[in-house]
KOLMITOR-169979 format. One line per 4 residues: number of its first residue (from 0); their letters; for each residue x, y, z of C-alpha. Coordinates in nm, 2 decimals. Example, Ala and Ser with C-alpha at 12.3 -4.5 7.8 and 13.67 -1.06 7.14 Angstrom:
0 = as = 1.23:-0.45:0.78  1.37:-0.11:0.71;
//
This chain:
0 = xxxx = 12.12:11.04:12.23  12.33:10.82:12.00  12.64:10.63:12.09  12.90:10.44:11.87;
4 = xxxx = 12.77:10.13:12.01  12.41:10.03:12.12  12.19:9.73:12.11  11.86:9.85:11.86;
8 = xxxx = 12.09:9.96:11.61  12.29:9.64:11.58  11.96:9.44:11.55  11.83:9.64:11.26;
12 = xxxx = 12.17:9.69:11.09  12.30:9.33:11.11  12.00:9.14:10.94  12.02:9.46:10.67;
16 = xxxx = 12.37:9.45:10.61  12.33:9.04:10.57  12.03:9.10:10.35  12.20:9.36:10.12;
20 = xxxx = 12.54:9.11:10.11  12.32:8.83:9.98  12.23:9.03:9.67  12.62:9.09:9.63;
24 = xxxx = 12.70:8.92:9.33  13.04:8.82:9.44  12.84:8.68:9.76  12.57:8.51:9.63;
28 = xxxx = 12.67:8.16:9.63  12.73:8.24:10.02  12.38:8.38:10.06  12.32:8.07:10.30;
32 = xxxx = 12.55:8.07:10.48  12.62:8.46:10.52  12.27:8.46:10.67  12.28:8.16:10.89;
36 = xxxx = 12.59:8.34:11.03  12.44:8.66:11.08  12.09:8.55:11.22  12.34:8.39:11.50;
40 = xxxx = 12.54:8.67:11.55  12.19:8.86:11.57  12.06:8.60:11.85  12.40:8.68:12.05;
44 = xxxx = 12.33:9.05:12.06  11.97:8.99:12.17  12.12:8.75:12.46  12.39:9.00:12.52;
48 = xxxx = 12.12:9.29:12.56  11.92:9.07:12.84  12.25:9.18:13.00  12.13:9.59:13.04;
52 = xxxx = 11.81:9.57:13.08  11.82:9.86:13.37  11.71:10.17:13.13  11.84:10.36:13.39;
56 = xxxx = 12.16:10.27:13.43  12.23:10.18:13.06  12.02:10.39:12.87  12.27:10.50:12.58;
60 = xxxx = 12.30:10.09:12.52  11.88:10.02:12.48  11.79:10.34:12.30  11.87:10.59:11.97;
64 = xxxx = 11.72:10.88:11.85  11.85:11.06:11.58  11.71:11.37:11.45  11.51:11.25:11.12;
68 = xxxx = 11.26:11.51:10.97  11.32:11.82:11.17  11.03:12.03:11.06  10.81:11.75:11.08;
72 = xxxx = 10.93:11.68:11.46  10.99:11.29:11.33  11.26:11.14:11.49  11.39:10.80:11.39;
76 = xxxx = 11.38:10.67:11.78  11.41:10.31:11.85  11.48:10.12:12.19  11.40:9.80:12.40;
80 = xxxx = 11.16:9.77:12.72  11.07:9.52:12.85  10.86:9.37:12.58  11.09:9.47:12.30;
84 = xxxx = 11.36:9.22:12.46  11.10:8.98:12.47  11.00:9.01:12.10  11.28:9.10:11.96;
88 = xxxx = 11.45:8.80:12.17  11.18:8.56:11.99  11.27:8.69:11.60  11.64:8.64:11.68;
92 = xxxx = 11.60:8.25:11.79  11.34:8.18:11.56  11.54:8.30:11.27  11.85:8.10:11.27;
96 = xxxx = 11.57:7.81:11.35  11.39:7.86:11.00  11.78:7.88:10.82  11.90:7.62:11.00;
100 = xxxx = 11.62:7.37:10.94  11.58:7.43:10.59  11.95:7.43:10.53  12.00:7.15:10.29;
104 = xxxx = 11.66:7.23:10.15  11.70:7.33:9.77  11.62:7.68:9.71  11.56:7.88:9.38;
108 = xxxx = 11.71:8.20:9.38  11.89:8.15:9.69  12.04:8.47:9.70  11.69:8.67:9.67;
112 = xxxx = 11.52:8.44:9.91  11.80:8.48:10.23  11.85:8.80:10.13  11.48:8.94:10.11;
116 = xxxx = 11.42:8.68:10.48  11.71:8.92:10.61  11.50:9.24:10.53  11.21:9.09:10.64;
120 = xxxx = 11.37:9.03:10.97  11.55:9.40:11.02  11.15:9.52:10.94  11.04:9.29:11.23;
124 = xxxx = 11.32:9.41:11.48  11.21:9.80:11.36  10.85:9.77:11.47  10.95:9.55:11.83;
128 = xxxx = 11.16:9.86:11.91  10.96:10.17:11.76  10.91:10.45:11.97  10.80:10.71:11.72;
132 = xxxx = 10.49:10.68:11.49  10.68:10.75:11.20  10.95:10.51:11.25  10.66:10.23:11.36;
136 = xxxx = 10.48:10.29:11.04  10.85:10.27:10.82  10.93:9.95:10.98  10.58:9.80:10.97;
140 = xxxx = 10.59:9.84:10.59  10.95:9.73:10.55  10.84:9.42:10.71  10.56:9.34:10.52;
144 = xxxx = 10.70:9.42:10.13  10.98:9.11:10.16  10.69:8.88:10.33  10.55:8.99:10.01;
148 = xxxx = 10.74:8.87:9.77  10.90:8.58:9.97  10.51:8.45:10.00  10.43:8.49:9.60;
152 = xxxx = 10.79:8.36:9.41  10.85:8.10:9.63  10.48:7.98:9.72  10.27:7.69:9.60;
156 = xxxx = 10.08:7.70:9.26  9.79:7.95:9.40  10.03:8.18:9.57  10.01:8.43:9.37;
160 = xxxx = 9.66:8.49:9.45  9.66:8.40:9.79  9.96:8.65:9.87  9.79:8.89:9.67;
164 = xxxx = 9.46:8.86:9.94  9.73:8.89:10.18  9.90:9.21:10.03  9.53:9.40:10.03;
168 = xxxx = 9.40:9.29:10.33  9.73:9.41:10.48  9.79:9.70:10.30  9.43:9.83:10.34;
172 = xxxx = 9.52:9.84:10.74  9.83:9.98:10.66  9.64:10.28:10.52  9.36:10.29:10.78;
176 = xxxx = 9.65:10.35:11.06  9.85:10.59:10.83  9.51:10.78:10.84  9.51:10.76:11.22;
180 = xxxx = 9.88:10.81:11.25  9.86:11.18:11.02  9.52:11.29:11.23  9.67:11.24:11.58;
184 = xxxx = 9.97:11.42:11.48  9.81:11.71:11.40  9.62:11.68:11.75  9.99:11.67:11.92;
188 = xxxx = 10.17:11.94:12.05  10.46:12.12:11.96  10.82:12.01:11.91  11.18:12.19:11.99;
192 = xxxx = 11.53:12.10:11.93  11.83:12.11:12.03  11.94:12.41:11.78  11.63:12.60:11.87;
196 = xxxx = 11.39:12.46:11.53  11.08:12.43:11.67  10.83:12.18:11.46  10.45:12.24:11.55;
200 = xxxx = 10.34:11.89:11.57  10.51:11.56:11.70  10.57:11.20:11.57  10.69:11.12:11.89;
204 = xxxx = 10.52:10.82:12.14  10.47:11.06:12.45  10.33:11.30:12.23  10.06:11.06:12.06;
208 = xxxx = 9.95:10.98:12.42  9.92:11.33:12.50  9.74:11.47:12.16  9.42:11.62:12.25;
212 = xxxx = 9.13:11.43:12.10  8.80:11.42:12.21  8.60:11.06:12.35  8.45:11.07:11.99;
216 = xxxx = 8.75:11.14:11.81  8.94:10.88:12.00  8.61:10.60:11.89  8.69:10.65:11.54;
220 = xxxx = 9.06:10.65:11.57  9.00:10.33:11.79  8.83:10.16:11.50  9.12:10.26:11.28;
224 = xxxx = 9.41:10.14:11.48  9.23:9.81:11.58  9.12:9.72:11.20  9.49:9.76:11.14;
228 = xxxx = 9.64:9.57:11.41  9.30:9.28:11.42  9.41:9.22:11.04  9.80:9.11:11.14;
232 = xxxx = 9.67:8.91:11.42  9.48:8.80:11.27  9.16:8.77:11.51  8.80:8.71:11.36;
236 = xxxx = 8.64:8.82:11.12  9.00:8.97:10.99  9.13:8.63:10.95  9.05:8.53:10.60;
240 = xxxx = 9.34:8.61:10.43  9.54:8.37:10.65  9.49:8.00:10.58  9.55:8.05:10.21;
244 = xxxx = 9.85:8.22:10.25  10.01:7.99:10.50  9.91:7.70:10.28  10.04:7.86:9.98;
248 = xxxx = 10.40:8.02:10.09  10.67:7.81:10.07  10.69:7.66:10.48  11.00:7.89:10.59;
252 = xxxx = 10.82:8.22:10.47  10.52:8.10:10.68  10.69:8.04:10.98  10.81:8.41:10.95;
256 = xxxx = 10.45:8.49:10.95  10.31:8.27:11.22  10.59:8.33:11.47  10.65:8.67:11.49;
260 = xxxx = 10.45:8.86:11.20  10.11:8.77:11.38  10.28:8.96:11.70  10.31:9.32:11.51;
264 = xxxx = 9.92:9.31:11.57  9.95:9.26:11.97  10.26:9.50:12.00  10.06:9.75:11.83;
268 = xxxx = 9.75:9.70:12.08  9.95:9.73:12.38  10.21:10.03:12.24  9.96:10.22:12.07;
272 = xxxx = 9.62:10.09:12.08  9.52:10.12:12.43  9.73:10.34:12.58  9.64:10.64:12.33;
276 = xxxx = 9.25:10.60:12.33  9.18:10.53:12.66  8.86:10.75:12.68  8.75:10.58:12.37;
280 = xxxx = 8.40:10.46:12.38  8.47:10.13:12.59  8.18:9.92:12.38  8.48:9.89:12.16;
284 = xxxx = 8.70:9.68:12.42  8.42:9.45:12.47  8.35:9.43:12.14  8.75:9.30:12.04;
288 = xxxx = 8.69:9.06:12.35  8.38:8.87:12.20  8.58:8.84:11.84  8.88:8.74:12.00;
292 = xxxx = 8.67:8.47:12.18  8.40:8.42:11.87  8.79:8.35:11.68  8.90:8.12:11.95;
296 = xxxx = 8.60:7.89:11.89  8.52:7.92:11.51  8.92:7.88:11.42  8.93:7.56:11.64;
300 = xxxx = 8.62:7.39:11.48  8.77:7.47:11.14  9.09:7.32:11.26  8.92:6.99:11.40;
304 = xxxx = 8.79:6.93:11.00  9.10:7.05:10.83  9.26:6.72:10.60  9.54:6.98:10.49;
308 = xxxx = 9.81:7.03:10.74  9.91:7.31:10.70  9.56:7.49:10.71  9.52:7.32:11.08;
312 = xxxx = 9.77:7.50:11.15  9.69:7.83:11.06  9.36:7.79:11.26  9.52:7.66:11.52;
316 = xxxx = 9.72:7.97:11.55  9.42:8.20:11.46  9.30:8.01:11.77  9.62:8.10:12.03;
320 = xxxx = 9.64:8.46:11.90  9.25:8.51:11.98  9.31:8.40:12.36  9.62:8.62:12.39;
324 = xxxx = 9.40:8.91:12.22  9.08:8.87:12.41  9.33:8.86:12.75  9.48:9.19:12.62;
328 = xxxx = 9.23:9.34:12.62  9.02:9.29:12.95  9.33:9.51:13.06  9.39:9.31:13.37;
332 = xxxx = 9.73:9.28:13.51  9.76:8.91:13.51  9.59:8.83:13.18  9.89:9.15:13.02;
336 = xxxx = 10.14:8.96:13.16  10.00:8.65:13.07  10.02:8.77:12.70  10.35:8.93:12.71;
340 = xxxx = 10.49:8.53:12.83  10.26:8.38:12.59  10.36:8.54:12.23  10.71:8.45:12.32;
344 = xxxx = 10.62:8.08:12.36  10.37:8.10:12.13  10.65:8.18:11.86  10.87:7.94:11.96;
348 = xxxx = 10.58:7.62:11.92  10.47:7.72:11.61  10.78:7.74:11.46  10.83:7.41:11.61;
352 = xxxx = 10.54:7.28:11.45  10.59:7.41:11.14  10.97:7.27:11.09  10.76:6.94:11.14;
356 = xxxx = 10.51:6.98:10.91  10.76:7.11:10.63  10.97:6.78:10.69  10.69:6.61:10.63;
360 = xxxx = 10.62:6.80:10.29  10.95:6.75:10.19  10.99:6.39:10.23  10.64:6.31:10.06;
364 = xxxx = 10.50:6.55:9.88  10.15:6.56:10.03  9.99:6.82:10.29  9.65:6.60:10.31;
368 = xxxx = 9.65:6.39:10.64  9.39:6.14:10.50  9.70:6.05:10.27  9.94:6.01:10.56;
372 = xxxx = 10.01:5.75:10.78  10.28:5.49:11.00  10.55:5.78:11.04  10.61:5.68:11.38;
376 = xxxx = 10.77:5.35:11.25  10.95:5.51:10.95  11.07:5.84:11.15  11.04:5.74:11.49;
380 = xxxx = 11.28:6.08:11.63  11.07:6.32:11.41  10.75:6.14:11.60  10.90:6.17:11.99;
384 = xxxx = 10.97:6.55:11.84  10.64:6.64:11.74  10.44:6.45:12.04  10.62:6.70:12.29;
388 = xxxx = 10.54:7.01:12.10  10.21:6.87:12.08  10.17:6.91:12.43  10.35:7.21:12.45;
392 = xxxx = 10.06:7.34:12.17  9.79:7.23:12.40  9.95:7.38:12.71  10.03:7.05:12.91;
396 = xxxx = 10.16:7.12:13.24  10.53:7.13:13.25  10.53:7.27:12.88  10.60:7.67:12.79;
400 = xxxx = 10.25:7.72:12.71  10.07:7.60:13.03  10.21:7.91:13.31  10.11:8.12:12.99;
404 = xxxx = 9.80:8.01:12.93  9.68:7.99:13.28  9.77:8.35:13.30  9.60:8.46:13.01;
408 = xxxx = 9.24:8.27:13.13  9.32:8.39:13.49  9.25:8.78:13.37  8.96:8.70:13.10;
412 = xxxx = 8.79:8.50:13.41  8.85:8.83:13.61  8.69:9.01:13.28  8.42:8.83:13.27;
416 = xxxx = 8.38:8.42:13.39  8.12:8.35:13.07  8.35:8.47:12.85  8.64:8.25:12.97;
420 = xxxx = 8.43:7.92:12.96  8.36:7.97:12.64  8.73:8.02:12.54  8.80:7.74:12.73;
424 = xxxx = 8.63:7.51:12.52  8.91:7.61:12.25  9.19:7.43:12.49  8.94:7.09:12.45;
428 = xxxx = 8.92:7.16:12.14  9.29:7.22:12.09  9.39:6.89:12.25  9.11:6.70:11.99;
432 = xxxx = 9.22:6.87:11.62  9.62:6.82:11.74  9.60:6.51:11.90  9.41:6.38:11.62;
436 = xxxx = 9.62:6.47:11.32  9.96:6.34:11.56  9.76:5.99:11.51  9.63:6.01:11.15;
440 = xxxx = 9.97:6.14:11.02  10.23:5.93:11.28  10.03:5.59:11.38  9.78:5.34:11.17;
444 = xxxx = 9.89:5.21:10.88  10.18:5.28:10.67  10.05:5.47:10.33  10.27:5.47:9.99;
448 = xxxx = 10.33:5.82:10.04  10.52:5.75:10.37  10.67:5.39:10.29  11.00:5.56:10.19;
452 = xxxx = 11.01:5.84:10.46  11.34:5.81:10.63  11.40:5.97:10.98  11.55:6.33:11.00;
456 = xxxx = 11.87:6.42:10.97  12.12:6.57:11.23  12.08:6.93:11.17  11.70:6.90:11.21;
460 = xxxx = 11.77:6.73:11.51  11.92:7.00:11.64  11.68:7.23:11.57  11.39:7.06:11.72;
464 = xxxx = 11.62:7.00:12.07  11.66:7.36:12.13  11.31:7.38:12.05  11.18:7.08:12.33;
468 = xxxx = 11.49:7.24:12.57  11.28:7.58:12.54  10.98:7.38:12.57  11.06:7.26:12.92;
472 = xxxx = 11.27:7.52:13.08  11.03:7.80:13.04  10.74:7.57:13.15  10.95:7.43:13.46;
476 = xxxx = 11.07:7.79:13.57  10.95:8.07:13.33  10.99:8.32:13.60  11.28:8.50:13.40;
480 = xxxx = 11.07:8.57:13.07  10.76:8.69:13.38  11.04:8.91:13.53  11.17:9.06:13.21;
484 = xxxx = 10.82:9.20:13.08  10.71:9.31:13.45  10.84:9.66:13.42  10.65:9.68:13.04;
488 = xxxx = 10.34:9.56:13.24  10.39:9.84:13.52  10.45:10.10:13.29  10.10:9.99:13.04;
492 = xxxx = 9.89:10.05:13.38  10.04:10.36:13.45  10.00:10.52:13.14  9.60:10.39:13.06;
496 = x = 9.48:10.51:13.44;
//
């Protein structure tokens, strides 16, 4: 089915070739600006495919299977629905964002550090756009071994043993779905080609939802799967290895993580998850519900007596992913919908946030908010900047997060209305940990770690515009981001009734 020219394959190849020219030695004092150049040229493409986004009509553009491992009937088969676009769509703004921002920053190593973020980014793209097990499971481990090493050479002075937490926590789901992956396989059914090879088992999507497994057999697979994907999220009690290494990793590396690495975990749910165990024991589905929601609540009381930053955060993100994970999976239409909207804005705040909260490192060194104070009259842009993705991050009305968000509590209250009242007391909570550190950090008194701050420069300017432009157009009419995900949504309730 492959063509000389189609979307998926330019937005794996670009951020490869970029990442393989960065290592060039000839190249490497361009490694900055090679990627910054790609990762736009990346983000065009994305745009470009919102162009063809009728499957039928432009099918050879949105999808490529080549044959891969003939006798194991593995094809490498990548293409964008509905939700690919969207995700995929995310990792090309958000990149250019984390370059673009950290642009004049001071690297060591450049070359390895752009060129291993450009890997890391083709890994992300892979696992968006997977349809065959084999290929999901290649890309989900190509994105994870740069993370890897971006996290622990460039991180903070307990990085090595925080990414090392990281790497086993990870790694251990990693093998858990392997384990799945290799057992429904050999439940699937046969596999013919195009010269007449036949393969006796299948790697392919269609063919994982069609493997025969018993209710049993799917339970245990279930618990597999969802250890897997929980851990990426990460959702309680998977969540451990988080704080530490967004703390620890240099800022850019954790906005990688907190954007669009914690959204492998939801892709996986709705891709894999649900649709191929749906006569799975469904204790299990209530079950992810309460931790998502147990998650929501524990995350945002550990943010509200966070003093680090950055650890806030992370919380504050374990928080956001638990609502979109809880509405997930009470498999009604509204709440699915409302998560598909949601990790796209969700990814673009955070990274918001972050560029913020690195500026801040920059300039003075410290990550404790009890040692922070009177930025608003030393960086008075950087403070207008962060109040509006404040409100964004607490899903203000007229902000990117609010249609999601009301979405996303719309289908748990249709789940169950206990269950949603008690989520909803991470929203209060949301508004008290973020507007609280917005005042300790930007108002009060000016400390001698901010008396020297100076206000940020142009190119973070721009940065942060796109980001409050994003901000208030999807919040004002976010009906295009609804409409592209709505034939992802149709096709998830088709395939689990």
């Amino acid at each position: 089915m492959g063509t000389y020219f189609s979307f998926p394959d330019l937005l794996i190849w670009l951020p490869m070739v970029a990442g393989l020219l960065c290592f060039l030695p000839a190249l490497r004092s361009q490694s900055k600006n090679l990627s910054l150049l790609f990762s736009l040229c990346i983000l065009g493409v994305s745009i470009a495919s919102l162009f063809f986004t009728n499957d039928g009509k432009y099918l050879t553009y949105n999808h490529v299977s080549y044959i891969w491992l003939k006798y194991l009937g593995a094809n490498y088969y990548i293409g964008l629905d509905g939700v690919g676009r969207s995700l995929t769509l995310l990792t090309a703004i958000v990149f250019p964002m984390i370059i673009g921002s950290n642009f004049k920053k001071e690297i060591s190593n450049t070359h390895s550090f752009y060129g291993l973020l450009m890997f890391s980014q083709a890994g992300l793209m892979g696992v968006f756009m997977a349809m065959d097990a084999l290929s999901f499971y290649f890309f989900w481990e190509l994105a994870l071994v740069p993370v890897y090493f971006l996290a622990s050479r460039w991180g903070g002075e307990k990085a090595i043993a925080s990414t090392f937490k990281f790497f086993v926590y990870t790694f251990a789901g990693s093998l858990l779905m392997l384990v799945g992956i290799i057992y429904i396989y050999l439940h699937t059914g046969g596999r013919t080609f195009e010269d007449g090879t036949i393969a006796p088992h299948s790697f392919s999507l269609s063919a994982f939802y069609q493997a025969t497994l018993s209710t049993v057999e799917q339970t245990w697979l279930f618990i597999l799967f969802f250890i897997a994907f929980a851990i990426k999220m990460p959702i309680f009690p998977f969540h451990t290895w988080q704080p530490d290494a967004y703390d620890q990793s240099s800022t850019p590396v954790t906005m990688v993580m907190s954007a669009v690495m914690v959204k492998m975990g939801l892709l996986g749910v709705y891709r894999w998850l649900i649709p191929m165990f749906g006569q799975a024991d469904h204790m299990l589905y209530h079950i992810a519900i309460l931790l998502s929601v147990i998650g929501i609540v524990y995350a945002s009381c550990l943010a509200m007596v966070q003093d680090n930053i950055k650890k806030l955060v992370a919380y504050s993100s374990i928080a956001h992913i638990g609502l979109m994970s809880a509405a997930l999976f009470s498999m009604k239409k509204i709440g699915v919908q409302g998560v598909f909207l949601q990790m796209f804005n969700h990814g673009i705040n955070i990274v918001g946030i972050w560029i913020v909260v690195e500026i801040i490192e920059r300039k003075t060194g410290i990550k404790k908010i009890a040692e922070l104070g009177g930025l608003a009259k030393k960086a008075p842009a950087l403070t207008i900047f962060l109040v509006i993705i404040s409100f964004a991050n607490i899903a203000l009305p007229l902000t990117n997060a609010f249609p999601g968000e009301f979405m996303l509590f719309s289908g748990l209250y249709q789940y169950n209305p206990w269950l949603a009242m008690v989520a909803g007391l991470g929203v209060i909570l949301s508004a008290v940990y973020t507007l609280n550190m917005v005042q300790k950090v930007f108002y009060g008194t000016i400390k001698d770690s901010t008396s020297a701050v100076s206000d940020i420069e142009m190119h973070e300017k721009l940065v942060l515009s796109f980001i409050i432009l994003i901000i208030f157009t999807a919040g004002v009419y976010p009906q295009p981001l609804i409409d592209l995900t709505k034939s992802s949504t149709d096709q998830f309730f088709t395939i689990i009734k």
